[in-house]
C-alpha positions in Angstrom: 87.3 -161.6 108.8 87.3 -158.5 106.9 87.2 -158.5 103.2 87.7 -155.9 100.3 86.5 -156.2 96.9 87.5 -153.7 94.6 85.7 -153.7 91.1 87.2 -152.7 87.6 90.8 -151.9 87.8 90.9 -149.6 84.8 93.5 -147.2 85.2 94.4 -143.6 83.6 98.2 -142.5 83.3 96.8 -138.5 84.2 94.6 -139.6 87.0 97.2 -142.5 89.2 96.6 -140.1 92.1 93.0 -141.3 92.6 94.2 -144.9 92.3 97.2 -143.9 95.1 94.3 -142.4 97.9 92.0 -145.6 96.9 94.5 -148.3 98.3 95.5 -145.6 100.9 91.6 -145.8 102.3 91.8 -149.4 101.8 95.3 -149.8 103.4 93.5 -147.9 106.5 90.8 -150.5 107.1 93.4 -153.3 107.4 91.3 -155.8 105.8 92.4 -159.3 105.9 92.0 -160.2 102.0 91.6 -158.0 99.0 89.4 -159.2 96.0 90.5 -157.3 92.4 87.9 -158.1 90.0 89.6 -157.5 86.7 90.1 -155.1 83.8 93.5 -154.5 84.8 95.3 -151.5 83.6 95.0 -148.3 81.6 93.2 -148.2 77.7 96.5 -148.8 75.5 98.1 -151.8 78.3 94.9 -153.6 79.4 94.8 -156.8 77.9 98.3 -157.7 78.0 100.8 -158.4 80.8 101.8 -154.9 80.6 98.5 -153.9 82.1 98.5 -156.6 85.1 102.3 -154.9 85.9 101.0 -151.5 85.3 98.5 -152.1 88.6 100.8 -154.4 90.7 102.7 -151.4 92.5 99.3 -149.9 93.1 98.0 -152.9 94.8 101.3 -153.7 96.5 100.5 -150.2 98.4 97.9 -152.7 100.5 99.8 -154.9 102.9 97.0 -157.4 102.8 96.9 -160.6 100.4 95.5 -160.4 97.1 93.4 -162.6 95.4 92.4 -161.4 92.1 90.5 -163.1 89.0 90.3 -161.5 84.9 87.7 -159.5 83.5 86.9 -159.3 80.2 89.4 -156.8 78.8 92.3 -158.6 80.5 91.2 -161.5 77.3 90.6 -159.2 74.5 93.8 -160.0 72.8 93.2 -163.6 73.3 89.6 -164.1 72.9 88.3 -165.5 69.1 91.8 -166.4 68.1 93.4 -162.9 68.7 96.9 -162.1 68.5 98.2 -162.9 72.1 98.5 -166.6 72.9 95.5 -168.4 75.0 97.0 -168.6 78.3 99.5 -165.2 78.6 97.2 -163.5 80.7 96.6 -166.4 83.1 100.1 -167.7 83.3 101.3 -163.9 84.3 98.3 -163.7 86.9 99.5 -166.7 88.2 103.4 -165.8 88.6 102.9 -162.1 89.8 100.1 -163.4 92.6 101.5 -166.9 93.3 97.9 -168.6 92.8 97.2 -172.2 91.5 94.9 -171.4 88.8 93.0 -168.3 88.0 89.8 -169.9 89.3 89.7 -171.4 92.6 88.2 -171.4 96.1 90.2 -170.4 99.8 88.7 -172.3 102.8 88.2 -171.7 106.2 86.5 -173.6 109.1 82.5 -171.6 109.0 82.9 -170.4 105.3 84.2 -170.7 101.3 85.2 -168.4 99.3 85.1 -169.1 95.2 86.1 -167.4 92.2 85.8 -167.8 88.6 87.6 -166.2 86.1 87.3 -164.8 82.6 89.0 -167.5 80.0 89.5 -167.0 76.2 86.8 -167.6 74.0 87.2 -170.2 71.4 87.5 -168.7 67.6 84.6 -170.4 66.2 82.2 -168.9 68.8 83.7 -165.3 69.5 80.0 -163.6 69.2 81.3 -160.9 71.3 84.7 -160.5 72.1 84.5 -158.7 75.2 82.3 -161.6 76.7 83.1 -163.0 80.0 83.2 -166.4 79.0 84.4 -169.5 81.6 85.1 -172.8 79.8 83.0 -176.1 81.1 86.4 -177.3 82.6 86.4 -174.0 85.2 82.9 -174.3 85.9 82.6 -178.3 86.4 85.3 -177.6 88.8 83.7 -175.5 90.5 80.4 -177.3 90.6 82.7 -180.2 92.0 84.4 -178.2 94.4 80.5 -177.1 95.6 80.1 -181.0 96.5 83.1 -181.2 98.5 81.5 -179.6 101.7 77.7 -179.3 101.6 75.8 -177.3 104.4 79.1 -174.8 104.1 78.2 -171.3 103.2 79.9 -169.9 100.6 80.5 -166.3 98.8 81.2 -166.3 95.0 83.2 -163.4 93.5 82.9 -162.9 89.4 83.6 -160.2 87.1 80.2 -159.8 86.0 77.1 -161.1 87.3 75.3 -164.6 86.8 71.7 -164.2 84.6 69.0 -164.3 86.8 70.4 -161.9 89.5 68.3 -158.7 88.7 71.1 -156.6 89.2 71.1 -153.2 87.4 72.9 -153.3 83.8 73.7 -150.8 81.1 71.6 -150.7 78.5 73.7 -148.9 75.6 76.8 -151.1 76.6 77.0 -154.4 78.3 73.3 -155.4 77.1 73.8 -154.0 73.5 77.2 -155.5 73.0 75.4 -158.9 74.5 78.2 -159.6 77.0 75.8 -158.2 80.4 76.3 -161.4 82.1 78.1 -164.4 82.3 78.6 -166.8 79.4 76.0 -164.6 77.6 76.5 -165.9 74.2 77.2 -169.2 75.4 75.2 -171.5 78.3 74.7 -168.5 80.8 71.6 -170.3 82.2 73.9 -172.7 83.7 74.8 -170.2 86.2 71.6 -169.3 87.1 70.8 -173.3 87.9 73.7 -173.1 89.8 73.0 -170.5 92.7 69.1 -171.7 92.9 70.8 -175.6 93.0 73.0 -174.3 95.9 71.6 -172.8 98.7 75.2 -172.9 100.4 75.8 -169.7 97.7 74.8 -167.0 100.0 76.6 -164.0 98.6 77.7 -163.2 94.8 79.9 -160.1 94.4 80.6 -158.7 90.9 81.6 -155.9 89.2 82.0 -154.8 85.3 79.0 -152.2 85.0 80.9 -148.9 86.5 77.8 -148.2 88.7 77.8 -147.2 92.5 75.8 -148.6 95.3 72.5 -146.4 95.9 70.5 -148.1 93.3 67.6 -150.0 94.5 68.4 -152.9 92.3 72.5 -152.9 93.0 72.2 -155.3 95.9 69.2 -158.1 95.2 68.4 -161.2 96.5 67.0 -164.2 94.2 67.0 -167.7 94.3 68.6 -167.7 98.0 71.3 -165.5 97.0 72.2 -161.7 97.9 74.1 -160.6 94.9 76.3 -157.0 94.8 77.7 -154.8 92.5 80.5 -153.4 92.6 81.9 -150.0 91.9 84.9 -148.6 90.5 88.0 -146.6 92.5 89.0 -144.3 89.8 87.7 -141.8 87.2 85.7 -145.1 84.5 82.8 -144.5 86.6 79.4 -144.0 85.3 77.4 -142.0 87.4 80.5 -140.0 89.3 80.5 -142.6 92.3 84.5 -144.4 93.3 83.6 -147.2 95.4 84.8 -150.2 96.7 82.5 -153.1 98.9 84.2 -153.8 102.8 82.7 -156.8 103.7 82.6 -158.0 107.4 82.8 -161.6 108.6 82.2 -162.6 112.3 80.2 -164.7 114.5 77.3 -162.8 115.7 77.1 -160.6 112.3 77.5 -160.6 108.8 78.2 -156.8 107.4 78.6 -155.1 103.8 79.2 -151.8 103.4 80.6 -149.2 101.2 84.1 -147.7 100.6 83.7 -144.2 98.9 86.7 -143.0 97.6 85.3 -139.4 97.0 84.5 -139.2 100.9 87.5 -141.1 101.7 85.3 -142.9 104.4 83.2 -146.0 105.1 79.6 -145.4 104.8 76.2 -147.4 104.3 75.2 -146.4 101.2 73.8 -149.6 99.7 74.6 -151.8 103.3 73.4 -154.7 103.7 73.5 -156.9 107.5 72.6 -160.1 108.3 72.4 -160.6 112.4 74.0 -164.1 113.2 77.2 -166.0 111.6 77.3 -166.3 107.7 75.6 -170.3 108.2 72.7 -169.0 109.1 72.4 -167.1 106.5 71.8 -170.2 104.4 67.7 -170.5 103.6 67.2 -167.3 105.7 65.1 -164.8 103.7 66.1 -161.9 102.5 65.1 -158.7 100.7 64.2 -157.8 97.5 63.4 -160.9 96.9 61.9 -160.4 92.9 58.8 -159.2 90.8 55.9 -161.0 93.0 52.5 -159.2 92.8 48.8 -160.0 92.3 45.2 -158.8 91.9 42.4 -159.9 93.0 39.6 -160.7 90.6 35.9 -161.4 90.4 35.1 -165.2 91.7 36.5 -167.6 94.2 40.3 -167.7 94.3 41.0 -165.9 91.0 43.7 -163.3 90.7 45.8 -162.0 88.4 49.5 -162.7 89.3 52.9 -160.8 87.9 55.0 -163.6 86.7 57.9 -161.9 85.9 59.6 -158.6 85.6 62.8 -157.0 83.8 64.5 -153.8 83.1 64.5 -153.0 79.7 65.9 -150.0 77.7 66.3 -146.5 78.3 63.1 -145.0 77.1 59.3 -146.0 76.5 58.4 -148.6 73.7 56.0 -147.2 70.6 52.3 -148.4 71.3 52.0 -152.2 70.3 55.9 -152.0 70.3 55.5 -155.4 72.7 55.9 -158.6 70.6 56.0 -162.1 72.2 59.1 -163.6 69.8 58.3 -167.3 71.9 57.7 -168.8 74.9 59.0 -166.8 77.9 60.6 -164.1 75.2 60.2 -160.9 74.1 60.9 -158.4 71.5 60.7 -154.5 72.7 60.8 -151.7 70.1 61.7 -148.5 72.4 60.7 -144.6 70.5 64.9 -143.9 71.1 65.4 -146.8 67.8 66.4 -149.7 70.1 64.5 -153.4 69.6 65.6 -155.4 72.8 65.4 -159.4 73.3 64.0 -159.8 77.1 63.4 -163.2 78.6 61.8 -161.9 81.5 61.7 -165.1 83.6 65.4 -164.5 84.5 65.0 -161.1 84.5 67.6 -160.0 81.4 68.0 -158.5 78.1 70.0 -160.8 76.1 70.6 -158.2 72.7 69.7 -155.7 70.6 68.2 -156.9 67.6 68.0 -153.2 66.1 69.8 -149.8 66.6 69.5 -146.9 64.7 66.3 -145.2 63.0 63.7 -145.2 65.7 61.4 -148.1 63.8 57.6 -147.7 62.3 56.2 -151.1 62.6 57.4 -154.6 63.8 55.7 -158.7 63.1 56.5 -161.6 63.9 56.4 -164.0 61.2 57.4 -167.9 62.0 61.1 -167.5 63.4 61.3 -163.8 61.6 60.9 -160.9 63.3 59.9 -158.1 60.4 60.9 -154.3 60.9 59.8 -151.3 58.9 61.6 -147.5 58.8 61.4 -144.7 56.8 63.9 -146.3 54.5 62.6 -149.8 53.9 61.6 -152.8 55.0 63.9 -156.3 56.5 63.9 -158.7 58.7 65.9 -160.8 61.6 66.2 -164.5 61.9 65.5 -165.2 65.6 67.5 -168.2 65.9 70.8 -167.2 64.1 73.5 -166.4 67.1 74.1 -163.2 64.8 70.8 -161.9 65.1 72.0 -159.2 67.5 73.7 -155.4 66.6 76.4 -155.4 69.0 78.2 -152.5 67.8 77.2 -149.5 67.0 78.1 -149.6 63.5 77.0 -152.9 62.6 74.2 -153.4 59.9 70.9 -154.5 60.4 68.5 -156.4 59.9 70.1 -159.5 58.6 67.7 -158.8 55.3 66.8 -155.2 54.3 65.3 -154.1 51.0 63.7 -150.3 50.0 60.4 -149.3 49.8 59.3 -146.2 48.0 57.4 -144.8 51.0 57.5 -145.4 54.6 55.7 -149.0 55.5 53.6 -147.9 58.6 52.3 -150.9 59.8 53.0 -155.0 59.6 51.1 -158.1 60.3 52.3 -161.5 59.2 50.8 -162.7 56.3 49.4 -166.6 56.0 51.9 -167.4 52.8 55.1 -165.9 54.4 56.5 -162.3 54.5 54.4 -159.5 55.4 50.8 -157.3 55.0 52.5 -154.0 54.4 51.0 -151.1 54.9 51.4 -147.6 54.2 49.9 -143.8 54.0 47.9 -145.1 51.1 47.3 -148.9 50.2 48.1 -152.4 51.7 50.1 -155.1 50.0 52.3 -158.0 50.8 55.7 -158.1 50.9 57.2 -161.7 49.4 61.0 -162.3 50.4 60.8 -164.8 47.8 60.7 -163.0 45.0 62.0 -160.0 47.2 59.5 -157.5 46.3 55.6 -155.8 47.1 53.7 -158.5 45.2 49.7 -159.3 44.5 46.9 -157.4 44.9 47.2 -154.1 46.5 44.5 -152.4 48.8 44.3 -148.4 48.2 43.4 -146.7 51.7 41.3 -143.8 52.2 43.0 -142.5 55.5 46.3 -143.8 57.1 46.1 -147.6 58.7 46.5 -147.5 62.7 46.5 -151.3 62.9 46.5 -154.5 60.7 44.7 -157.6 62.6 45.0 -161.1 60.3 42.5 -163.3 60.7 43.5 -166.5 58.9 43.3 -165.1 54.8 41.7 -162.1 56.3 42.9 -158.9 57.4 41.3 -156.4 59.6 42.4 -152.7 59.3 41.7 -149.7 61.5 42.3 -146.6 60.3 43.3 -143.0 62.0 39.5 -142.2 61.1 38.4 -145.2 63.7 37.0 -147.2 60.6 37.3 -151.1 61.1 37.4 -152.7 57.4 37.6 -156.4 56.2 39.8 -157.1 53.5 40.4 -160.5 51.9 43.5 -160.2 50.3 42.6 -161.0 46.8 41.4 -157.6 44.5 38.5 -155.7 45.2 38.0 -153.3 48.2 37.8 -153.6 51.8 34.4 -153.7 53.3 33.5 -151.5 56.1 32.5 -153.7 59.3 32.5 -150.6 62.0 32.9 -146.8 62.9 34.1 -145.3 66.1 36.3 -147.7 66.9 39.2 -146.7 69.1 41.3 -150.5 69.5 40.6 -153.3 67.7 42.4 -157.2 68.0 41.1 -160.4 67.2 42.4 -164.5 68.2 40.4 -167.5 67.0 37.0 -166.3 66.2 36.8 -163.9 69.4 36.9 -160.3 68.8 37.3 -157.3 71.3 37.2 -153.6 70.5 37.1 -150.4 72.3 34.0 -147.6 71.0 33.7 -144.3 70.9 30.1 -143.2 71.6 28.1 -140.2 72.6 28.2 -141.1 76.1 31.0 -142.2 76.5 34.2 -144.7 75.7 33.0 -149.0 76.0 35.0 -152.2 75.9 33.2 -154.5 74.1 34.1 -158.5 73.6 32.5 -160.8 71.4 33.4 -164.4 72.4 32.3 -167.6 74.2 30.2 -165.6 76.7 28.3 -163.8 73.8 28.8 -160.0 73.7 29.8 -158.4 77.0 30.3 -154.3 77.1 31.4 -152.3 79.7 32.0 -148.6 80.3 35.5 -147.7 80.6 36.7 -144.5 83.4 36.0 -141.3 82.1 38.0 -139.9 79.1 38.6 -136.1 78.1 36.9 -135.4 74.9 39.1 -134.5 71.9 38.3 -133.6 68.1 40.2 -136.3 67.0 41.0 -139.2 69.8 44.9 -139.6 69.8 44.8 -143.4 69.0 47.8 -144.3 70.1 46.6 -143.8 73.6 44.0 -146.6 72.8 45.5 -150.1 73.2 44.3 -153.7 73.0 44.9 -157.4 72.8 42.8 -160.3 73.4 43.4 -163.1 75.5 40.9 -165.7 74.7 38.4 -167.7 76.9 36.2 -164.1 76.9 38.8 -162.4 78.6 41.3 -159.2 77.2 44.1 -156.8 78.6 43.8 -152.7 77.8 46.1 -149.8 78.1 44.0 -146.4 78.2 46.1 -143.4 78.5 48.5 -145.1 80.4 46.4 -147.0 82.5 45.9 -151.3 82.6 43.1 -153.2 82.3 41.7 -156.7 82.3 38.1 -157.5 81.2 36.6 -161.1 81.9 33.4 -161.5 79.7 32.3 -164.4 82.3 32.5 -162.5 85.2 31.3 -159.1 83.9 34.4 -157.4 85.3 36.6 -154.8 84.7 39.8 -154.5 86.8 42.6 -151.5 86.1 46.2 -152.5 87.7 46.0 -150.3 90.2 50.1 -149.5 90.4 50.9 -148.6 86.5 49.0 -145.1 87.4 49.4 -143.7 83.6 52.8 -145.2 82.8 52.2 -148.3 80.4 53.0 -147.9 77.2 52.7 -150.7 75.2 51.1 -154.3 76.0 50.8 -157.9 73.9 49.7 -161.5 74.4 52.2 -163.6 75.6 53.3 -166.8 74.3 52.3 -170.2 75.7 55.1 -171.5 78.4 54.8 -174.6 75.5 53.7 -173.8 72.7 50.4 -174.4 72.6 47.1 -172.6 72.7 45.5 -172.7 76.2 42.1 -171.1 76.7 43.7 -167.8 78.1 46.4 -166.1 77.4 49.1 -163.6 79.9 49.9 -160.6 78.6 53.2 -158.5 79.3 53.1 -154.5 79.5 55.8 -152.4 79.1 56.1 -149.4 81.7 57.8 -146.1 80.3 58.7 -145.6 84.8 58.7 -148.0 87.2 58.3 -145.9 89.9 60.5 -148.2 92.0 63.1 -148.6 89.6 62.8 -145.2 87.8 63.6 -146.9 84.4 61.6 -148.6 81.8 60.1 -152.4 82.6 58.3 -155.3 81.2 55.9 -156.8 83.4 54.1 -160.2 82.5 50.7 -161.1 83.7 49.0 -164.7 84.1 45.8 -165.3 85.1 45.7 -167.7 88.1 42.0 -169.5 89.3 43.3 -170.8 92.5 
């Protein structure tokens, strides 16, 4: 059987001749089914029945069947209580294609095909309208119609991708606007339970991002599951690429390829072939299967493992610009004025929680995440569903107040709000009384880094002075000199020194005081700091970027070990969060890479430490 998939069906009244050629090539193949994904129609029609007609003559220039499914901008009129009635969309779908529902699933003897389409979202729940949201009556359906013939393999088609498929996104777009994936706003973890439940899923085509086929991550495999993007055939494109997916069904070979509709041929960019009929696909391996990696460390077994990976952002974060937000999630503050969400564990960027003025500083205090810019000072409430900036012109934070001069750095402080640092004296920020209250600190050089300890705050200045201050009047007292990176977590210390022969790593903890020589660093009048980065882990253990290098040091086992593949590309790291909330004896860490050289964009990694 041969199959074509054609992704977003946007249309332009000055450019219907590159829409004519596309269903020409396609015409040509003679496939046996056609698979429109949605968006159907040019800007000022799409969205209403006018746009579905507008592309019906184009796709009756294919002699083959149709079986189509909504995108998200064929429901933006409906969607949150709009001004077309729930159902118009559907209903005309239905008449002009002669389908049962929008959703559904076409059976043959060896193989199933399913799709799901795009419904209205409810009004009281509309967090993005352009969301491609599926109601629990569409998806239990499906999930029923899954049970009906088990051991059966089956290829899913969907707008835009399930969470959890690694597929490339669009940062400034799908991401930021929060509607990437399916469901985002809603349960779009059920999805991802749903192709790691079935192992009869063996394909998932989808479209929505406007992105060709040559990316490393535009065909992936997780969970059992190959998933596809899909391209565009007309001028929406985002990187100049018109394609189309041909898919190819027999019994000795299963067979995707690409249709490019500049080349007006059939070519392998992006192929992907399985030798043997589409069952056996089911449990086979396949590539690209995820983020796996690990290190070997000092002592029997140990290593340290990569738990999980994710695109995220366009450019490299500020240094400490990495802040666990809870278990398995992150905050990352990029230098182009972008804070993302990232729950790495299913490999997605669920918002942006700040556009706009690249930021100074950012804490996490209780469920708040603090942010400070030239401007002022505010802060984000992780749990509200309105946390995110989805357009660029919304307001944020949810709480924002002035502040006379830029606030450079932020650490939580133990009675709510924030330390508060800037050029010239440290004082905290109440959201109480909504103003820089108690006693405030005068600095003699610009803070670097605020460490709390309990009451206490540590500060390290641009001068690589370390000073104690307790919060209540007086001054700070001076504790050391030369010191490059500084971080403290339950009574253990760790620090990286500046001394006449050289750069050390030193960790005071439950193994005493272990210090080690780092690699060889080029001298400088004045050390550029924010090349110097550090957290500790716990248990006598801590995680360093140098210059763009990672490393871990184990007090117990008098080791050093660099990560040997981020050659000079990290640029920020953290502690990670407990899987549940507690405090184990040693923490992860996650780094953010400016390049993965695989990739070539910007990723978190996150690191566990693994004694077996």
């Amino acid at each position: 059987m041969r199959l074509v998939v054609l992704g977003d069906f946007h249309l332009d009244p000055d450019a219907y001749e590159l829409t004519r050629s596309a269903m020409e090539d396609i015409e040509r193949l003679k496939p046996d089914l056609v698979v429109p994904l949605g968006d159907f129609g040019s800007k000022e029609r799409i969205g209403g029945i006018e746009g579905l007609h507008e592309v019906k003559p184009f796709l009756d220039m294919i002699s083959a069947p149709k079986r189509p499914i909504l995108g998200n901008h064929d429901l933006q009129r409906e969607s949150g209580g709009g001004p077309q009635a729930d159902g118009t969309m559907e209903a005309e779908l239905i008449k002009l294609y002669s389908l049962e529902k929008p959703y559904g699933v076409i059976e043959f003897d060896t193989f199933r095909l399913f799709f799901a389409s795009t419904e209205p979202q409810p009004a009281d729940s509309c967090y993005c309208l352009q969301e491609c949201y599926v109601t629990d009556e569409q998806f239990q359906t499906l999930v029923s119609e899954l049970e009906q013939r088990p051991g059966v393999p089956v290829v899913f088609f969907t707008h835009a991708p399930p969470i959890g498929c690694g597929l490339r996104t669009v940062p400034r777009v799908h991401v930021r606007s929060t509607n990437a994936y399916l469901d985002q706003n809603h349960d779009p973890y059920r999805w991802k339970r749903l192709f790691e439940s079935y192992p009869e899923i063996v394909m998932w085509f989808s479209a929505h991002y406007h992105l060709g086929h040559r990316y490393p991550d535009s065909h992936t495999y997780r969970g059992g599951t190959h998933f596809f993007i899909t391209g565009v055939h007309g001028n929406c494109t985002r990187d100049e690429s018109r394609l189309s997916r041909l898919i190819d069904i027999a019994d000795g070979e299963v067979r995707v390829r690409t249709i490019d509709h500049v080349k007006r041929t059939v070519t392998d960019e992006g192929a992907f072939t399985h030798a043997g009929p589409l069952q056996t696909m089911i449990g086979s391996d396949g590539r690209n299967a995820g983020p796996a990696l690990s290190i070997p460390l000092p002592g029997p077994g140990a290593r340290l493992v990569r738990s999980s990976a994710c695109s995220v952002g366009e450019s490299a974060s500020m240094p400490y610009g990495v802040h666990a937000v809870g278990p398995g999630k992150y905050a990352v503050t990029t230098q182009d004025g972008f804070t993302w969400e990232v729950e790495p564990e299913g490999e997605a960027v669920i918002g942006t929680l700040h556009y706009g003025e690249p930021l100074h500083a950012v804490a996490l205090e209780g469920d708040s995440l603090w942010m400070s810019w030239n401007g002022g000072i505010g802060r984000s409430q992780l749990t509200s569903p309105w946390r995110f900036v989805r357009s660029f012109t919304a307001e944020w934070p949810q709480r924002k107040w002035p502040a006379d001069e830029p606030v450079l750095s932020l650490a939580p402080h133990p009675d709510g709000g924030v330390w508060a640092a800037s050029a010239g004296s440290i004082v905290r920020f109440d959201p109480e009384r909504e103003t820089f209250a108690g006693f405030r600190l005068t600095l003699s050089a610009k803070p670097v880094r605020l460490v709390p300890e309990g009451r206490r705050l540590r500060i390290l200045d641009e001068d690589g002075r370390l000073w104690c201050w307790d919060g209540h009047g007086g001054g700070a007292q001076l504790e050391r000199e030369n010191i490059l990176a500084f971080d403290a977590l339950d009574g253990e210390t760790a620090m990286i020194t500046a001394t006449g022969q050289g750069h050390l790593l030193e960790l005071h903890g439950p193994h005493g005081v272990y210090r080690t020589a780092l690699p060889p660093i080029a001298a400088a009048d004045k050390p550029d700091m924010s090349a110097f980065q550090l957290v500790c882990l716990g248990g006598g253990t801590a995680a360093a970027i140098i210059r763009g290098y990672v490393y871990y040091a184990d007090a117990a086992a008098a080791s050093l070990v660099r990560l040997p593949h981020l050659a000079g590309s990290a640029a920020a790291i953290c502690r990670s969060a407990s899987p549940d909330g507690g405090k184990p004896a040693s923490y992860g860490f996650a780094v953010h890479i400016a390049d993965d050289a695989v990739l070539g964009r910007p990723q978190l990694e996150v690191w566990m430490r693994d004694p077996q």
